[in-house]
C-alpha positions, -999 to 999 in steps of 0.1 A, spaced: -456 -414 -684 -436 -423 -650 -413 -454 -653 -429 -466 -626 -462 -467 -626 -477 -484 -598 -459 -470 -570 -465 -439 -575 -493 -416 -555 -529 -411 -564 -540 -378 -560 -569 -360 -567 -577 -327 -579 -607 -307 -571 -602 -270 -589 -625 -242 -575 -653 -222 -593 -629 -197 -610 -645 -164 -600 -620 -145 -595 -589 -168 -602 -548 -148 -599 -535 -169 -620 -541 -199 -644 -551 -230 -623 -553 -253 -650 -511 -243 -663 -502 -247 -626 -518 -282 -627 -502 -291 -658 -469 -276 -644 -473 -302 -613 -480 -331 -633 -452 -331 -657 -428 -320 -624 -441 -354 -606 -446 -375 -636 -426 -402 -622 -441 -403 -583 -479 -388 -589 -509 -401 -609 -531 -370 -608 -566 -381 -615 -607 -367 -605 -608 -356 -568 -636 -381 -563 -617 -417 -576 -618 -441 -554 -585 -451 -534 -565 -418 -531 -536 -407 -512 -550 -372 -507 -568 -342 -532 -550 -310 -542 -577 -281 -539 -564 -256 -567 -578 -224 -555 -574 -194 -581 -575 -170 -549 -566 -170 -511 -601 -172 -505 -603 -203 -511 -638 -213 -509 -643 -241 -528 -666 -268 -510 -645 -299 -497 -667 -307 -471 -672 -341 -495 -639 -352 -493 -629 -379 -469 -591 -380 -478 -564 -352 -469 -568 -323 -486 -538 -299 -496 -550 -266 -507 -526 -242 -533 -538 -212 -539 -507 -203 -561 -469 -209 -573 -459 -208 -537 -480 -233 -522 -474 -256 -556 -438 -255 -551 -443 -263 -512 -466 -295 -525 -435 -306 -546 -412 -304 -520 -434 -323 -497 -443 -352 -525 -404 -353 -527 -400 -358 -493 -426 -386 -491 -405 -404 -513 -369 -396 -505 -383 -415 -467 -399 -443 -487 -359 -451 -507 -341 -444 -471 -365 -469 -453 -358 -494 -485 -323 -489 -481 -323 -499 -445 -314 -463 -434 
């Protein structure tokens, strides 16, 4: 569990149906929360009072439904677009310590 817990992001994830999935969405998911630990709290795509939703797509289809959802959505459709979603989660919070720090 991150150190600290309360300022770190809530984000939901919505996985797709599976049908045809390239890789293992639910390893990828894992792999993302113990990489963020300490600046994401992953939780249901539909809680209330989220920064955004992660659409885990096992495909470049992509078709899952997110008509629903009324936050930003971030779709990752592999390892690729996971490591992209880290980087930018990083970068939301290497601003947030520079604007703290006055720079």
């Amino acid at each position: 569990m991150g150190k600290n817990r309360k300022n770190r992001l809530k984000i939901g994830v919505k996985y797709c149906g599976g049908c045809k999935p390239n890789y293992d969405r639910v390893e990828l998911t894992a792999k993302l929360k113990e990489r963020l630990e300490d600046k994401v709290e992953f939780m249901s795509h539909d809680s209330p009072g989220l920064f955004m939703v992660i659409a885990v797509q096992g495909c470049p289809t992509a078709c899952a439904d997110l008509s629903h959802i009324e936050v930003p959505v971030r779709t990752i459709t592999g390892c690729e677009e996971a490591e992209k979603f880290i980087s930018y989660i990083e970068n939301i919070f290497a601003q947030k310590q520079n604007k703290e720090a006055g720079n």
